[in-house]
C-alpha positions as CSV (number, residue, x, y, z in Angstrom):
1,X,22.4,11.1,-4.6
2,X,21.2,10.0,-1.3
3,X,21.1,6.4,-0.5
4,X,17.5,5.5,1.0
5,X,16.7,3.6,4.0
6,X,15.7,0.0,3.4
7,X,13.6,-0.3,6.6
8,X,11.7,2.6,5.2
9,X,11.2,1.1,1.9
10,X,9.3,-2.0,3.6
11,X,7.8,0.3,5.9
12,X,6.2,2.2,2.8
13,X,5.2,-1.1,0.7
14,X,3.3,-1.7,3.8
15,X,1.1,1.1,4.2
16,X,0.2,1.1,0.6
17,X,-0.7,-2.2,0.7
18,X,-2.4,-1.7,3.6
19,X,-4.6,1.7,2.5
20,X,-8.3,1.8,1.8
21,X,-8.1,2.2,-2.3
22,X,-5.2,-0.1,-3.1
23,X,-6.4,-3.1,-1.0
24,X,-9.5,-2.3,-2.6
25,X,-7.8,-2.8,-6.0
26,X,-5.7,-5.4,-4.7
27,X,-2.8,-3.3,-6.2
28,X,0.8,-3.5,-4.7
29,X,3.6,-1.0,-4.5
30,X,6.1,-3.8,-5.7
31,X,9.3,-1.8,-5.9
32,X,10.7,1.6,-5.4
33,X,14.0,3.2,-6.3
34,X,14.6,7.1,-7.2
35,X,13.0,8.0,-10.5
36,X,11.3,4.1,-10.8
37,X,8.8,2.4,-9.1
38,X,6.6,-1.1,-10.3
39,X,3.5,-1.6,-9.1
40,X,1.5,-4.9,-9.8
41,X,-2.8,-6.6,-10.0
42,X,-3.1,-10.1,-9.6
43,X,-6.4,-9.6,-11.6
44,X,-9.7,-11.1,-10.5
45,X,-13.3,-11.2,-11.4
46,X,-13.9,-8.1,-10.2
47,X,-11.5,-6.2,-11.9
48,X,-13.5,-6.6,-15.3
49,X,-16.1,-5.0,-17.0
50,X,-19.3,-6.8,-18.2
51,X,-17.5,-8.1,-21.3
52,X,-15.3,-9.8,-19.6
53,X,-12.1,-7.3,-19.9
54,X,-10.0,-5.3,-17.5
55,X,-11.9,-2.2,-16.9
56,X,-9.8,0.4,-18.3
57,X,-10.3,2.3,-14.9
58,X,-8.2,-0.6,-13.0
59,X,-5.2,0.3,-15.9
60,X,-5.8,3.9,-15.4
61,X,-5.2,3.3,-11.2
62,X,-2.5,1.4,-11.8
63,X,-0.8,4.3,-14.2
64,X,-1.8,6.8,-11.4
65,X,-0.5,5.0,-8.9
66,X,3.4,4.2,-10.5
67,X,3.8,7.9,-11.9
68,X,3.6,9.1,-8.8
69,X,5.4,6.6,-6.5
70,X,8.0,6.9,-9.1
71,X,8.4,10.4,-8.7
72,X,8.0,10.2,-4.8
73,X,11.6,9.6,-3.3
74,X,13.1,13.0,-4.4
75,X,10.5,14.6,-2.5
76,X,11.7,16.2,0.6
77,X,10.6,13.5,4.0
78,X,7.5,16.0,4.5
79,X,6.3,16.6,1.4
80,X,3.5,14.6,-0.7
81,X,2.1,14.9,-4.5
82,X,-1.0,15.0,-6.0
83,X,-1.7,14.6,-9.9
84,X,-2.8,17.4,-12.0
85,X,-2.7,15.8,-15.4
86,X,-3.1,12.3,-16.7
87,X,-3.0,11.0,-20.2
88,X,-3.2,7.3,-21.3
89,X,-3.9,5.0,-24.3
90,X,-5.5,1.6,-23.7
91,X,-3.4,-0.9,-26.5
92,X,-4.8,-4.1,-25.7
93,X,-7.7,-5.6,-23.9
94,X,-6.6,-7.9,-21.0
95,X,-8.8,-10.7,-19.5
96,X,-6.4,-12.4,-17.1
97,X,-3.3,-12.8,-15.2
98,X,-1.1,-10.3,-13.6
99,X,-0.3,-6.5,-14.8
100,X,2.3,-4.6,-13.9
101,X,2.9,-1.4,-14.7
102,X,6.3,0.0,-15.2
103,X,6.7,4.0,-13.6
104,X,9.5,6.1,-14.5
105,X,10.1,9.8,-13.3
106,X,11.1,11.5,-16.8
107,X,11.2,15.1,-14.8
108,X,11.7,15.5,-10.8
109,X,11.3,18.9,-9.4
110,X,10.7,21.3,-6.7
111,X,7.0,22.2,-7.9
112,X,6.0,20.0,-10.6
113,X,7.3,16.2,-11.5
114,X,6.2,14.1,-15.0
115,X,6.3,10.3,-15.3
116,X,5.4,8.1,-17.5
117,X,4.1,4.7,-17.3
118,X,4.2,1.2,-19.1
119,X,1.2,-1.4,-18.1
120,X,2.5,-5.4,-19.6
121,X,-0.1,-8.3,-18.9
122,X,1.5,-12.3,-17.8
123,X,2.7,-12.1,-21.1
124,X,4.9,-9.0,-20.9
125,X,3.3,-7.2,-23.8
126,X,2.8,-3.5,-24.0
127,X,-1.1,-3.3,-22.9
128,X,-1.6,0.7,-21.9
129,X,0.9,3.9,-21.6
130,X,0.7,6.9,-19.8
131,X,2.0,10.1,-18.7
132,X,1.6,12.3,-15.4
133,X,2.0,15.8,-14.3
134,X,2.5,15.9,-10.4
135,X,2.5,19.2,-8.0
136,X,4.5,18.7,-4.6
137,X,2.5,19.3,-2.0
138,X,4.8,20.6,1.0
139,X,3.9,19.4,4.5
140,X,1.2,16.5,2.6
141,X,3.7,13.3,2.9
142,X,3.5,10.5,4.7
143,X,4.2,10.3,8.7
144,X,6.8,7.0,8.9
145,X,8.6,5.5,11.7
146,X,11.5,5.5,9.1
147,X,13.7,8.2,8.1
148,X,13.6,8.0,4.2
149,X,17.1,8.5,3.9
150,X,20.3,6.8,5.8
């Protein structure tokens, strides 16, 4: 397996912070390894719904988002992914705290990748799960000053 490049690692977490839709959410790409990746909410006011619950479209991003950065680091340095199937189940509300949600790449490949994902609230209970289908998109990744791997 090939070893990946630290300074490209940082170099990553900092775009995605640093992006449109997950500054909006206020959602960080916390860590990244091949086949795993965490992302995290500090949740706030206006991540709930009028009853006072996380909006189960802030869990489904945050499902989205960790399926496919844990699926991302096998993909060849050019190449990007885009979701063609997602499935998740809502367990528990959430009102507070922190969520993080847990991606694992159950099946990398060439053309099509699944993940799945685990979302825990501050208290590290099972709140959500879901899965993702990904295509690889060649010549769609992201344009660092990094080489991905050393």
């Amino acid at each position: 397996m090939k070893i990946v490049n630290s300074e490209y690692i940082e170099e990553l977490k900092k775009i995605v912070k640093n992006s449109p839709y997950p500054k909006h959410m206020a959602m960080e790409l916390d860590h990244i390894e091949f086949d795993e990746a965490d992302v995290v909410i500090n949740l706030a006011d206006y991540h709930l719904q009028p009853f006072g619950i996380v909006h189960g479209g802030v869990i489904a991003t945050m499902i989205d988002t960790v399926t496919f950065w844990a699926a991302f680091l096998r993909l060849p340095e050019n190449d990007g992914l885009v979701n063609v199937d997602l499935k998740l189940n809502f367990l528990q509300p959430v009102t507070d705290g922190r969520l993080v949600a847990k991606g694992t790449c159950l099946r990398p490949g060439n053309s099509i990748s699944y993940s799945e994902a685990k979302v825990f609230d501050k208290n590290e209970k099972l709140v959500a799960h879901g899965t993702s289908t990904l295509m690889v998109q060649p010549g769609k990744g992201l344009k660092l000053n990094h080489k991905k791997f050393l």
